[in-house]
C-alpha positions as CSV (number, residue, x, y, z in Angstrom):
1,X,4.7,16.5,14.4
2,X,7.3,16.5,17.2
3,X,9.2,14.2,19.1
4,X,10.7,14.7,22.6
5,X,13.3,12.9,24.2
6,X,13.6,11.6,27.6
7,X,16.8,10.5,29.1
8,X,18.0,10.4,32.7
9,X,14.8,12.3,33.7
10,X,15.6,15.2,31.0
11,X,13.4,16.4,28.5
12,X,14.6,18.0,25.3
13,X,13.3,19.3,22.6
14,X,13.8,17.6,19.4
15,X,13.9,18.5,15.5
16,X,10.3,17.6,13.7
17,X,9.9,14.1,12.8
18,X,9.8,14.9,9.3
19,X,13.5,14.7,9.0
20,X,15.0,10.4,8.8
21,X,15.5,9.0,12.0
22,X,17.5,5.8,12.7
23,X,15.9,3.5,15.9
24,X,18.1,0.7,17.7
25,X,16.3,-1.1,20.0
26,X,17.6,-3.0,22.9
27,X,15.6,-3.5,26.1
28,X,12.7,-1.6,25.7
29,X,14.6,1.5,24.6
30,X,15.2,3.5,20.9
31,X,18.4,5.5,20.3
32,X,18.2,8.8,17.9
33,X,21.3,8.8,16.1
34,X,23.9,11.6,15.5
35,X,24.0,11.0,11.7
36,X,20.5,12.2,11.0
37,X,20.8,15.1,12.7
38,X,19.4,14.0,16.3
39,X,20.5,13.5,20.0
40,X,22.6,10.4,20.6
41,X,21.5,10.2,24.5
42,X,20.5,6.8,25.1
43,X,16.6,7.1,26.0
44,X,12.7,6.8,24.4
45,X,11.2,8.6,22.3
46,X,7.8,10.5,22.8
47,X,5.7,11.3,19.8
48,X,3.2,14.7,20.1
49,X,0.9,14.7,17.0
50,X,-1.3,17.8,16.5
51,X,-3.2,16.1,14.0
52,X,-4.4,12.7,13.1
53,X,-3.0,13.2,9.6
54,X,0.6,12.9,11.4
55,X,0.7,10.0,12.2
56,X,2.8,8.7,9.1
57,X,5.6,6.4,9.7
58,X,7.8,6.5,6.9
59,X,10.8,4.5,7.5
60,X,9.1,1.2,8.7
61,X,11.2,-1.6,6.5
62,X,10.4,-5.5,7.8
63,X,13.3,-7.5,7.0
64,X,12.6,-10.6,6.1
65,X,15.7,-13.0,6.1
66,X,15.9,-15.4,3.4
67,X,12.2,-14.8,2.0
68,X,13.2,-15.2,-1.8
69,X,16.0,-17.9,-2.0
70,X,19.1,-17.1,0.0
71,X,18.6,-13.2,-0.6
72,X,16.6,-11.5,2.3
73,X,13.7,-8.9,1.5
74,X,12.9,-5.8,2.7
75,X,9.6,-5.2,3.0
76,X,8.2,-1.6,3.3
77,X,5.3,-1.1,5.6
78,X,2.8,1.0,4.7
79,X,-0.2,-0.3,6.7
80,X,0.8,1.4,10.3
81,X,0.0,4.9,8.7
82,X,-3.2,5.9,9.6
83,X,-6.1,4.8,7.8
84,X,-4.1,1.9,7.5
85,X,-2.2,2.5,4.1
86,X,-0.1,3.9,1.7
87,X,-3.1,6.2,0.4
88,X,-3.2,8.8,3.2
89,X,-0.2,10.0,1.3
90,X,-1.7,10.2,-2.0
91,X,-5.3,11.6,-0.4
92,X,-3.1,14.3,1.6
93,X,-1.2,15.0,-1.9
94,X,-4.3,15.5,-3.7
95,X,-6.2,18.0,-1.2
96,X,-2.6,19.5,-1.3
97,X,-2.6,20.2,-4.6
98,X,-5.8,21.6,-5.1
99,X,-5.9,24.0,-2.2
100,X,-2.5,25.4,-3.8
101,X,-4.0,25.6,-7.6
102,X,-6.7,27.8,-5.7
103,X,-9.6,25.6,-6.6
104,X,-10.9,24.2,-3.4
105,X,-13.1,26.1,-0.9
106,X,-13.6,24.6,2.8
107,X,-17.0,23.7,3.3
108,X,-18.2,24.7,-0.3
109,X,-16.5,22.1,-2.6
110,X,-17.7,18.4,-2.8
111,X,-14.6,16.0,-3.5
112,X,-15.9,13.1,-5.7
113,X,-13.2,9.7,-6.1
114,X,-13.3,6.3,-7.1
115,X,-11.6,3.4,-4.7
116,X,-12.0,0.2,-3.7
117,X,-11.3,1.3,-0.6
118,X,-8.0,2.6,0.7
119,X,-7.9,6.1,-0.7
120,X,-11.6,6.3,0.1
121,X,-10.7,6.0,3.4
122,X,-7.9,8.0,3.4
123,X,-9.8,10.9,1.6
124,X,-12.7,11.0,4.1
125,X,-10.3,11.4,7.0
126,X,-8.1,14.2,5.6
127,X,-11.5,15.9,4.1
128,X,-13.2,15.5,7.4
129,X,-9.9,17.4,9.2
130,X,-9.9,19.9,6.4
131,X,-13.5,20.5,6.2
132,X,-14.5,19.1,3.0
133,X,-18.3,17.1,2.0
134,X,-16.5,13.7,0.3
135,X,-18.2,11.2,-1.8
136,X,-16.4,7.8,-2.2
137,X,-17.8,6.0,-5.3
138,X,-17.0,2.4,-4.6
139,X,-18.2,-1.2,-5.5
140,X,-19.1,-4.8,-3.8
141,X,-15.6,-5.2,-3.3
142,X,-14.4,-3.3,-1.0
143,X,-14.5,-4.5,2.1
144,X,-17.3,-4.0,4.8
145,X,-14.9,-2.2,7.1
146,X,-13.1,0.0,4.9
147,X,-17.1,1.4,4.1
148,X,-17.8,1.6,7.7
149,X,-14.8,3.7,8.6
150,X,-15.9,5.8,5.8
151,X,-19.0,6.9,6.8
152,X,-17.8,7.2,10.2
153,X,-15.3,9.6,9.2
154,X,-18.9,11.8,7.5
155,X,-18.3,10.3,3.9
156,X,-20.9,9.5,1.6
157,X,-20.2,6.1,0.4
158,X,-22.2,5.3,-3.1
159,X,-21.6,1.6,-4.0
160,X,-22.3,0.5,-8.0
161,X,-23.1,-3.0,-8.2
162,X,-23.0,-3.3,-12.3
163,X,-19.5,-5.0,-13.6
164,X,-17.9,-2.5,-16.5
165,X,-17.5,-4.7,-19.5
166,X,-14.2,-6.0,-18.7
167,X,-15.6,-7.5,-16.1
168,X,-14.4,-5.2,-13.4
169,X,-15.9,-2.4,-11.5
170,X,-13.7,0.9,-12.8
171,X,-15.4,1.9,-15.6
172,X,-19.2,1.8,-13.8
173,X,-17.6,3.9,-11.1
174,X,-16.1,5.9,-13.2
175,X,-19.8,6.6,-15.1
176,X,-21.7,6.9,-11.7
177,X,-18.7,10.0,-11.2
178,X,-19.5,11.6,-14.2
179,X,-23.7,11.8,-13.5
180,X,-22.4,13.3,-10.1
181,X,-20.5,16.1,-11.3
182,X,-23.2,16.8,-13.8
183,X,-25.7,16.8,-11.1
184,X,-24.0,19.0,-8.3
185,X,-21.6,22.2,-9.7
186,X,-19.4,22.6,-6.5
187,X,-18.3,18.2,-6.9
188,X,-14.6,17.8,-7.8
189,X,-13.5,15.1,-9.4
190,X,-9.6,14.2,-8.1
191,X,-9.3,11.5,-10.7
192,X,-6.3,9.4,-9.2
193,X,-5.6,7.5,-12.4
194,X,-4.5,11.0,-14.0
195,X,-3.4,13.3,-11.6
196,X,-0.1,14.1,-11.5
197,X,0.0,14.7,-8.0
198,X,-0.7,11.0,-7.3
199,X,2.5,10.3,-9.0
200,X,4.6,13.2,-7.9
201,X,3.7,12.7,-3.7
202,X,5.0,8.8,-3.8
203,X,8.4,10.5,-5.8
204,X,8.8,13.3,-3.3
205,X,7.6,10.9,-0.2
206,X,7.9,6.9,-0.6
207,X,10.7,7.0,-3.1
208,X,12.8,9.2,-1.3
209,X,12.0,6.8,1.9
210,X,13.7,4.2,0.2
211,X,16.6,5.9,-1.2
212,X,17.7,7.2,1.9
213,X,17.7,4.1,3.7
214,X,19.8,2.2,1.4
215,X,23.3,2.6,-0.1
216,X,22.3,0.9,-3.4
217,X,19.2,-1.4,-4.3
218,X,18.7,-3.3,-7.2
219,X,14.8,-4.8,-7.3
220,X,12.0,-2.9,-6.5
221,X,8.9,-4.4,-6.4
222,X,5.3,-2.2,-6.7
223,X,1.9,-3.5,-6.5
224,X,-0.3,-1.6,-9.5
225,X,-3.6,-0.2,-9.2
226,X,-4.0,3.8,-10.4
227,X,0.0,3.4,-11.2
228,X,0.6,6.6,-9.1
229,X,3.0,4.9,-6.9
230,X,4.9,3.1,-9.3
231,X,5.1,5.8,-11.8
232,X,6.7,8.3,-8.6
233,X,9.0,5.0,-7.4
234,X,10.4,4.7,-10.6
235,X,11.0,8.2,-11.9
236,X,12.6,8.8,-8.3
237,X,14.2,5.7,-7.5
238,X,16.0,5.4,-11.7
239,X,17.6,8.6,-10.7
240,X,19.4,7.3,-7.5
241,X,19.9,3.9,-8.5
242,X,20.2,4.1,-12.1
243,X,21.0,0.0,-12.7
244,X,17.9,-1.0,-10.6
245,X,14.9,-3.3,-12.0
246,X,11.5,-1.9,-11.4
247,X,9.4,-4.7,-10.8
248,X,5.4,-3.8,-11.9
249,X,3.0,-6.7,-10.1
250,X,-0.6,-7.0,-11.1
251,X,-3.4,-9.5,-10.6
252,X,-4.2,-11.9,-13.4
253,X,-7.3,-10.1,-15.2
254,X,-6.0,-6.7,-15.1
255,X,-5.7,-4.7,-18.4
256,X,-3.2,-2.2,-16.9
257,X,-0.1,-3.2,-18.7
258,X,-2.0,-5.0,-21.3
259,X,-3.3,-8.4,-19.7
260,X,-6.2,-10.0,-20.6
261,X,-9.6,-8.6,-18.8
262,X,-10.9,-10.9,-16.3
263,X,-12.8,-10.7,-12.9
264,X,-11.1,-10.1,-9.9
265,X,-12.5,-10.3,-6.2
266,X,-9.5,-8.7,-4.2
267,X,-9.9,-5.3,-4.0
268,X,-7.2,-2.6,-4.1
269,X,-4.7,-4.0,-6.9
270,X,-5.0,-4.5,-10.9
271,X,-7.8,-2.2,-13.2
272,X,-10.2,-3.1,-15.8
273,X,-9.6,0.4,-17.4
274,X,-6.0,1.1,-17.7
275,X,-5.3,4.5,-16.3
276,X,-3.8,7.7,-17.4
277,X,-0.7,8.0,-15.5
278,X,0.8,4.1,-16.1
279,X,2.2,6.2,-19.7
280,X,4.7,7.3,-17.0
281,X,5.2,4.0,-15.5
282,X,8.0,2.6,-17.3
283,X,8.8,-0.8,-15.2
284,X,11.2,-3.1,-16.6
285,X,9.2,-5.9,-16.5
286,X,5.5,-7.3,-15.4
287,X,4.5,-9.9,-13.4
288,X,1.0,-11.2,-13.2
289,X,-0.1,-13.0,-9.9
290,X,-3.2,-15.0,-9.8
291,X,-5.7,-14.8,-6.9
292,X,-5.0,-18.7,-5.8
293,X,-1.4,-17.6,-5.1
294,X,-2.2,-13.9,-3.1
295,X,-4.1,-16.1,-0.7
296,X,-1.6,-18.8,-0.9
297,X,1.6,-16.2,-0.3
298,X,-0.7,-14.0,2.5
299,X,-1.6,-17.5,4.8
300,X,2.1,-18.4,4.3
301,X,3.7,-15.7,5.2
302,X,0.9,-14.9,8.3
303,X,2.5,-18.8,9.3
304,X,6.0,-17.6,8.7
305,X,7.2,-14.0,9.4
306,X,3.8,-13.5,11.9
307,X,2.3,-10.7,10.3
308,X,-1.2,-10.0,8.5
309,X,-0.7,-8.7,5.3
310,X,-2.9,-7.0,3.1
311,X,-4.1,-8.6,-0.6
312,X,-2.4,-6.1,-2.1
313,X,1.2,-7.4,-0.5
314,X,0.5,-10.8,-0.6
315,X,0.5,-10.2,-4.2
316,X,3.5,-8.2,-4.4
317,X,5.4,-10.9,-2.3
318,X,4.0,-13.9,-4.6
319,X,5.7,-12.1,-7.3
320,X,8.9,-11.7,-5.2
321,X,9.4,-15.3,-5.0
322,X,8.8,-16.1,-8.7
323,X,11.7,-13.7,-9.9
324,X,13.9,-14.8,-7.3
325,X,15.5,-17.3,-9.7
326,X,16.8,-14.0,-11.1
327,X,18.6,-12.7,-8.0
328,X,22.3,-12.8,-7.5
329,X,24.9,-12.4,-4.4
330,X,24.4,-9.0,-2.7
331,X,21.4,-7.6,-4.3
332,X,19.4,-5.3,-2.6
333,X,15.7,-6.0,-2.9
334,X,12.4,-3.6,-1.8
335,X,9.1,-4.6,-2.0
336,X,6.3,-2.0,-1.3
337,X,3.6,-3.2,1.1
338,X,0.8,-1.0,0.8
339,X,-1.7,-1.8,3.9
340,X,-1.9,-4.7,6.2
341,X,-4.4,-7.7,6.6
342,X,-7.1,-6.7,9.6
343,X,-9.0,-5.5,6.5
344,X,-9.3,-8.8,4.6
345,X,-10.5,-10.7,7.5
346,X,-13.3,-11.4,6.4
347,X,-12.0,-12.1,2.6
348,X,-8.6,-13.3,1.9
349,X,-7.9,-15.0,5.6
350,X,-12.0,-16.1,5.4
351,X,-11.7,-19.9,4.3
352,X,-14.7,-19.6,3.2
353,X,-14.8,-16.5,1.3
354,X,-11.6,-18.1,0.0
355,X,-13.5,-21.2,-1.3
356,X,-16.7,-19.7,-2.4
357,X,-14.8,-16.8,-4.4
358,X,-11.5,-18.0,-5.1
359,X,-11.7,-22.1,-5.4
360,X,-15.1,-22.3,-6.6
361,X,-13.9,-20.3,-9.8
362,X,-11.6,-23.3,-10.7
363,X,-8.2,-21.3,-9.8
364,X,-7.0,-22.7,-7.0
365,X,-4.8,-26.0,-6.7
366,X,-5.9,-29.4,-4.2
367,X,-2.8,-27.8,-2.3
368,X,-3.7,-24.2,-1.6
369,X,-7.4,-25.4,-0.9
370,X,-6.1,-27.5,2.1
371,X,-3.7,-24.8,3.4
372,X,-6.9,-22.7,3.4
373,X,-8.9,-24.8,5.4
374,X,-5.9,-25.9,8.1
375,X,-3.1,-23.7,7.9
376,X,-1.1,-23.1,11.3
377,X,1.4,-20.3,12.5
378,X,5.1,-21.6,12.8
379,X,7.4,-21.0,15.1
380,X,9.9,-18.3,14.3
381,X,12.8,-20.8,15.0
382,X,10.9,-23.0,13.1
383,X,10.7,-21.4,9.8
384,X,14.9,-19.8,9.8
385,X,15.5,-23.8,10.7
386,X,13.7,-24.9,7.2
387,X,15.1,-22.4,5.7
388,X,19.1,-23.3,6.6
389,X,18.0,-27.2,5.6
390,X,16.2,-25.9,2.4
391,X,12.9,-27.4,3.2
């Protein structure tokens, strides 16, 4: 990837887009700043991708003033990537790491994975571009777009309907994997929830995202689902902050960290098998979200901060709020926001998906049933208003 820079009329060339860049807008226009090694001309920036799989934006932080308390949150946007998620990192890490190991042949091998749906996408967009047969074992909850995209992108989408004993998916997918590699000799399995590459990519990549955007931070918070991105966050993230708290957020009915099994409807966070790789996730503390308050925190902050976030972050942000007791003056606090909400239209923003699901199972209070049904977007000025009064 390259960007070029237009100023005056001028075009120069400019270093790859790998490197950090700093943006200022102000009327329209972005400034590349001298102290990460760019041009300083005031101008706008041109990005030339050779490749879909480019089109990574890794230094996208939403600030969100006053979000937990007094203490502002910086929220870390994954969802503009493309695919629409953190997991085209992890899917390009994984390819990665076989093709150097020597054990994946273009247009021979058949990659096998287990998702709910982000990675499955992710992984039938970087095998289509590499030119690799993918199978995406998946189940009723992933959403209908996210299986679309899929087979668009050439995958073959297998969907198990049967829930594992814990009452969750994982371990059914997990079994239809296993008949599939005994049934075809060139299928590789990338098994996420142990692959150390899952872990090391979000260390070399998202962590180091983080730590070079911020002098110090204290909180980091990390939705959980394969652990690969918390387990990289923290082992990265412990070395340059050694005094921060790694925050681990699950949904209620996840076993990863030792809850009690229970069914879940919102796809993408929380396991009913714990996997491999959350040995290496040490996080300093827990927090399990219910689905009632992921729908209640995504409509609310849709309403407040104007932005469609993901189940996944609406989770993360939930959990955000109910720590923030523990916050004091001057703390520095990330969240990770793994994809963004266009994909749970039809789920999480569907009042009545939210009712059928969510409600009808008994978890969600007279209040967050009414906000589903009526909720409205507020004013920016609005919201920072309420927020200086305390309401």
């Amino acid at each position: 990837m390259r960007a070029r820079e237009w100023y005056d009329g001028n075009e120069t060339d400019a270093p790859p887009l790998a490197k950090p860049l700093r943006y200022a807008a102000s009327a329209g226009q972005a400034k590349w700043s001298e102290e990460t090694g760019g041009h300083s001309a005031q101008g706008y920036l041109a990005v030339i991708v050779e490749s879909p799989l480019d089109l990574i934006f890794p230094d996208l932080f939403y600030r969100l003033p006053a979000f937990a308390g007094e203490h502002d949150v910086f929220l870390k946007l994954e969802g503009f990537n493309i695919t629409g998620s953190i997991k085209i990192k992890t899917a390009i890490g994984l390819i990665d790491d076989l093709e150097r190991r020597g054990i994946a042949r273009s247009s021979e091998t058949v990659i096998v994975e287990s998702s709910s749906g982000n990675l499955g996408l992710a992984l039938s967009l970087v095998c289509a571009v590499k030119g690799y047969k993918f199978i995406c074992v998946t189940d009723p909850n992933a959403n209908r777009a996210t299986k679309r995209g899929m087979e668009l992108y050439g995958a073959t989408v297998v969907v198990v309907r049967d829930r594992d004993p814990a009452g969750g998916f994982l371990g059914s997918r997990l079994k239809k994997i296993h008949q599939i590699l005994q049934s075809d000799p060139n299928a590789i399995w990338l098994n996420q929830y142990a692959n150390i590459a899952n872990k090391n990519v979000h260390a070399e990549q998202t962590a180091n995202e983080i730590a070079r955007e911020f002098a110090k931070v204290d909180w980091v918070f990390v939705g959980t689902g394969t652990t690969g991105t918390l387990a990289g966050i923290s082992e990265r993230l412990r070395q340059a902050f050694p005094s921060i708290k790694v925050i681990a957020v699950e949904p209620a009915g996840s076993v990863t960290f030792g809850g009690t099994a229970g069914k879940r409807n919102i796809p993408g966070i929380g396991t009913s098998v714990r996997p491999k790789l959350a040995d290496l996730a040490k996080p300093d503390k827990v927090v399990a979200v219910t689905e009632e308050k992921t729908v209640e925190a995504c409509l609310s902050f849709v309403r407040d901060y104007h932005l469609l976030v993901g189940g996944s972050t609406g989770t993360v942000l939930a959990a955000v709020r109910r720590l923030a007791p523990e916050f004091i003056p001057g703390d520095t606090i990330v969240a990770i926001s793994p994809d963004l909400g266009e994909k749970y239209l039809d789920t999480v923003y569907d009042p009545a998906w939210v009712e059928t699901i969510v409600a009808a199972e008994g978890r969600m209070s007279p209040r967050t049933k009414e906000e589903n049904k009526s909720w409205r977007p507020r004013r920016r000025s609005t919201l920072l208003l309420d927020q200086r009064l305390g309401v």
